[in-house]
N, C-alpha and C positions, 0 to 999 in steps of 0.2 A: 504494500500500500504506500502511495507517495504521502509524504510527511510534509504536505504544499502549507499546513495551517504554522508551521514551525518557522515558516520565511516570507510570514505577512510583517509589516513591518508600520509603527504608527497609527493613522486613524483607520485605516483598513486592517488593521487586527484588534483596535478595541473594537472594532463595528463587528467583524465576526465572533469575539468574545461576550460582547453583551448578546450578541442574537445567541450563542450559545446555551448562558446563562438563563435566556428566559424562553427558551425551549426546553429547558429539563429542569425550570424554577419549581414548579408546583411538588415534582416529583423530589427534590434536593427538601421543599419545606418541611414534605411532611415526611419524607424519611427519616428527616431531623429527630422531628418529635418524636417517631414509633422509635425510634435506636433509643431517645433518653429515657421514653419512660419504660421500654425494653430492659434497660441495664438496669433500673430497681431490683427487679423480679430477680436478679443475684442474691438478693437477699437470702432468698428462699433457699439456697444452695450453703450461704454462710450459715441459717441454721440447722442445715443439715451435717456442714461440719463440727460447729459447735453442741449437738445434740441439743440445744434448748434456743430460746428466741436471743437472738447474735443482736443485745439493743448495744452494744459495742460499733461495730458495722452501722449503725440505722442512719446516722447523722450524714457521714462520707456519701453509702448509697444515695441518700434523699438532697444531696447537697448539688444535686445536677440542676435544681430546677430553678436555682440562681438563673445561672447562664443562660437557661432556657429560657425565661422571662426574657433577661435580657435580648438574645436572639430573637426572639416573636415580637419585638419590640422593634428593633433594628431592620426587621422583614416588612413589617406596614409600614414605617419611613420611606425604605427605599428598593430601587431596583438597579444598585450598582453592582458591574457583577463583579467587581473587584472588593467593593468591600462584605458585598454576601458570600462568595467564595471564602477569603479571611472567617468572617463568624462561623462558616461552615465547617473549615477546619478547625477552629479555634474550638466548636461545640464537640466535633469526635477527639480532641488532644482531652478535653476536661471530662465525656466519657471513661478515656483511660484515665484519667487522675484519682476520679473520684474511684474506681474500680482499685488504683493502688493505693489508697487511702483506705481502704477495706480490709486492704491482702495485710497491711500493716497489723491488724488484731486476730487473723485468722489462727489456729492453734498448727494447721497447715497450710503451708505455702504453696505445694508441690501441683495444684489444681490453677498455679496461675498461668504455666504456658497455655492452657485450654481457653482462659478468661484473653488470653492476649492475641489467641488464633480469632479468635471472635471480632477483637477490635480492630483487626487487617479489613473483617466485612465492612466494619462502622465506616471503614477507611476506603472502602471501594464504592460505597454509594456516594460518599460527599465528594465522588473524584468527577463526576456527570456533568457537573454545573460549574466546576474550577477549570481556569487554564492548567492544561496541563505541566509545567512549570511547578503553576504554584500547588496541585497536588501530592506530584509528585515529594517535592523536598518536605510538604507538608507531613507526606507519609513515612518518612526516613526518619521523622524524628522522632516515630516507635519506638526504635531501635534504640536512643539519647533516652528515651524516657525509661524504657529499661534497666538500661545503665547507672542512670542517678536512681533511680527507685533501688535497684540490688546495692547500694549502699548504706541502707537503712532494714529494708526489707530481708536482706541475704538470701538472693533465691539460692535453691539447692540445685537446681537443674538449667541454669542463666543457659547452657550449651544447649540445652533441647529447644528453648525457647528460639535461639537464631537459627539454629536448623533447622526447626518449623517455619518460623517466621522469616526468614530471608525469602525461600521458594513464592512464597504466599504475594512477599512484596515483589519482586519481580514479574509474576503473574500478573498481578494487578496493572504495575505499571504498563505491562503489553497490552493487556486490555483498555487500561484508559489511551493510550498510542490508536489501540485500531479504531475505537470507538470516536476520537478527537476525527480521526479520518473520514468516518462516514459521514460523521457530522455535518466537516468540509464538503463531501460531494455534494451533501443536503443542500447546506448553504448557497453553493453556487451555482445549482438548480434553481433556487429558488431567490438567489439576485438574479440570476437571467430571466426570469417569469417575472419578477417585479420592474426590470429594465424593459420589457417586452410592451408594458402595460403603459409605462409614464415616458417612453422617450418617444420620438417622433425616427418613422423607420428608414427617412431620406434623409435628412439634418444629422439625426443625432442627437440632439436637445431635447431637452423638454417637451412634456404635449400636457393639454391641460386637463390632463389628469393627476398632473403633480402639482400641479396650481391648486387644485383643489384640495390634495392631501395636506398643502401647507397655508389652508383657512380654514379659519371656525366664525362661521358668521359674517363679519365683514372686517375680520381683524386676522393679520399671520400671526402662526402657530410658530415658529422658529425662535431659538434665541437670535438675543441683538436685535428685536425686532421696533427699539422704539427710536432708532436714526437707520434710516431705510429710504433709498433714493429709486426710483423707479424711471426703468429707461423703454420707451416703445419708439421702435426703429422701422423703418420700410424701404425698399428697394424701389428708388424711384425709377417709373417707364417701364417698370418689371415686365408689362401686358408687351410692350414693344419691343422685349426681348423674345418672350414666348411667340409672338407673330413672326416676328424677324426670321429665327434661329431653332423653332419647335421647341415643344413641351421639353424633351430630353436636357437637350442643353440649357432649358432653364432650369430643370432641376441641377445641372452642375453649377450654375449661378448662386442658387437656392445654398448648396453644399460651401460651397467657398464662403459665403457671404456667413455663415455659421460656426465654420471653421474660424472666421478674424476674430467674431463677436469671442469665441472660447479663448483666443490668443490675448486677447485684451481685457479679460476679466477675472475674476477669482474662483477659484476652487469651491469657495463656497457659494457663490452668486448662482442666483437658476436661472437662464435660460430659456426659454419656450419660446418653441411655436405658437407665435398668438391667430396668425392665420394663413393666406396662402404665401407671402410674400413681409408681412408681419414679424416681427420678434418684438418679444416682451422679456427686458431683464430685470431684477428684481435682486439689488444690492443689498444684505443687512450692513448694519455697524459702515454704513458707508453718508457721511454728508451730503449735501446737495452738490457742495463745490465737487467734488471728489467727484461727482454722479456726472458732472455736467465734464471733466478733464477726461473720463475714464469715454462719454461719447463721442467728444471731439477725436480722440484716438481709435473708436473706429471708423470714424468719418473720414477718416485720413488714411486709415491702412485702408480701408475698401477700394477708395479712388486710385489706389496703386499696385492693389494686389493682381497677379495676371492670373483669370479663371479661364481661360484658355477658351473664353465664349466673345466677349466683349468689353469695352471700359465700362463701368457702372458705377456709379453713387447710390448715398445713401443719404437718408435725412432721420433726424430722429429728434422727438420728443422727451425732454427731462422733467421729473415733477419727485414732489417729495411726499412719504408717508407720517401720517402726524400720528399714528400709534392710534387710531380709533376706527376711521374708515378708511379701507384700501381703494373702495371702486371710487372713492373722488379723486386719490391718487393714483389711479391707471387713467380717469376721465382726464383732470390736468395734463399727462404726459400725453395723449390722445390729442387735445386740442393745441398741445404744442407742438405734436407731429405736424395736426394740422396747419400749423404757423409756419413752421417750417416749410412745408411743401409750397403754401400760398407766395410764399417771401421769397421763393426762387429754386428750392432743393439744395441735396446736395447740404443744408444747413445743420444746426443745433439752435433748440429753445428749448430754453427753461420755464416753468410756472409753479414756481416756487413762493 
């Protein structure tokens, strides 16, 4: 299996790590819970060792439901998979703690490689929703915890323990490797079905189905979204190219003129197709000024880019978003399109 999710690198690997995490969220919460309130029922084996009720043991056992609050606390705040991951491991390390906080008054030790083959499991289900990374090394530190625990504790059988538990951990770790894999195929099935849906399939850009996904009501749903400069551009005579030179080569028109708009803009700025000959950019965290420098630059590279059809201009409309209503600020940049075209082409207006 290719190891592609291991050389994502940046915002395209927290993007794949959080769609990770909240595809296998639900199952990561509540395995949570069934493993902690699982590990009490040890009890029941403490006093079977003890031959009487092991109220020695009661505190340790019962003392998992700290952290647990904690965690279910930490889980309706947020959905970060970086810091859900952390409490996830962090809830199966205190699992084992609480479990050697037990073994500490036991009359026998000898039953805790079997309590610690168990925590390998604790340790494979919280590996689903973690980068593999951080469950891995998360997992290793069984092994640490062993070691400082048999300093207090004195297992008699410390060798059976890592002969059992080394196999276990290495298992796991393949499994969390194939499973991070499948995952990846999932994921890139399922950007290209979501790329399929919101991009326009000549351009490249945007189609306004991504407009939509980033409004609720008549306000964008984006960070950064209360300095947001809004830019509607059009390809002047475009009809006079289509007559000229056919449809074809106005769609390579079409392509180029998309390609400059991506050359001049930010990674984070959307694009769209606003309609045949239309774009709609839509800057966060970007000024007016900024909005109105960023269209003179492609007013400039269009007139000299060679689309290997004809020369062509552009005109475009700038307008700004006041964080309450967007259609007045697509209408503004709209009627400054329109300013522009009346005024000569080939221009920039602002109505700001």
């Amino acid at each position: 299996m290719k190891a592609g999710f291991l050389k994502l690198k940046g915002d395209e690997k927290k993007h794949f790590l959080q769609s990770k995490f909240m595809y296998y969220r639900k199952f990561n919460f509540y395995a949570i819970i069934v493993a902690s309130l699982g590990s009490t029922t040890y009890f029941v084996s403490d006093c079977q060792l003890f031959g009487r009720f092991a109220w020695e043991t009661l505190f340790p056992r019962l003392f998992i439901f700290i952290p647990l609050i904690a965690f279910l606390i930490i889980n309706a705040k947020t959905t970060n998979y970086l810091i859900m991951s952390i409490s996830s491991q962090f809830m199966a390390h205190m699992m084992m703690w609480c479990t050697i906080g037990a073994i500490i008054f036991l009359p026998d030790k000898t039953h805790a490689s079997e309590g610690f083959i168990i925590m390998h499991m604790v340790f494979m289900i919280a590996t689903f929703a973690s980068p593999f990374w951080v469950s891995t090394i998360s997992h290793s530190c069984v092994f640490l915890n062993i070691i400082i625990s048999h300093q207090f504790n004195h297992y008699e059988n410390i060798d059976i323990m890592f002969s059992l538990g080394l196999p276990c951990f290495f298992g796991i770790v393949a499994v969390n490797y194939v499973m991070c894999g499948v995952y990846y195929d999932t994921y890139n099935v399922k950007h290209q079905l979501e790329d399929s849906l919101v991009l326009d399939p000549l351009t490249k850009v945007f189609n306004r189905h991504k407009f939509h996904s980033i409004t609720n009501g008549r306000q964008f749903t984006f960070e950064n979204s209360e300095t947001v400069s809004i830019l509607m551009a059009d390809i002047d005579f475009f009809k006079k190219v289509n007559d000229t030179y056919g449809h074809d080569m106005g769609d390579q028109v079409l392509m180029s003129v998309a390609s400059v708009i991506k050359s001049c803009t930010r990674s984070n700025d959307y694009i769209i197709r606003w309609g045949g000959e239309e774009f709609l950019v839509i800057m966060p965290n970007c000024p007016v000024n900024e909005g109105i420098n960023v269209a003179e630059r492609i007013r400039e590279k269009v007139a000299v880019t060679d689309n290997d059809v004809c020369p062509i201009t552009i005109s475009l409309g700038v307008a700004s978003y006041d964080g309450v209503n967007y259609e007045n600020a697509i209408t503004e940049a709209d009627m400054a399109l329109y300013e522009a075209k009346e005024g000569g082409r080939n221009k920039v207006v602002c109505r700001a």
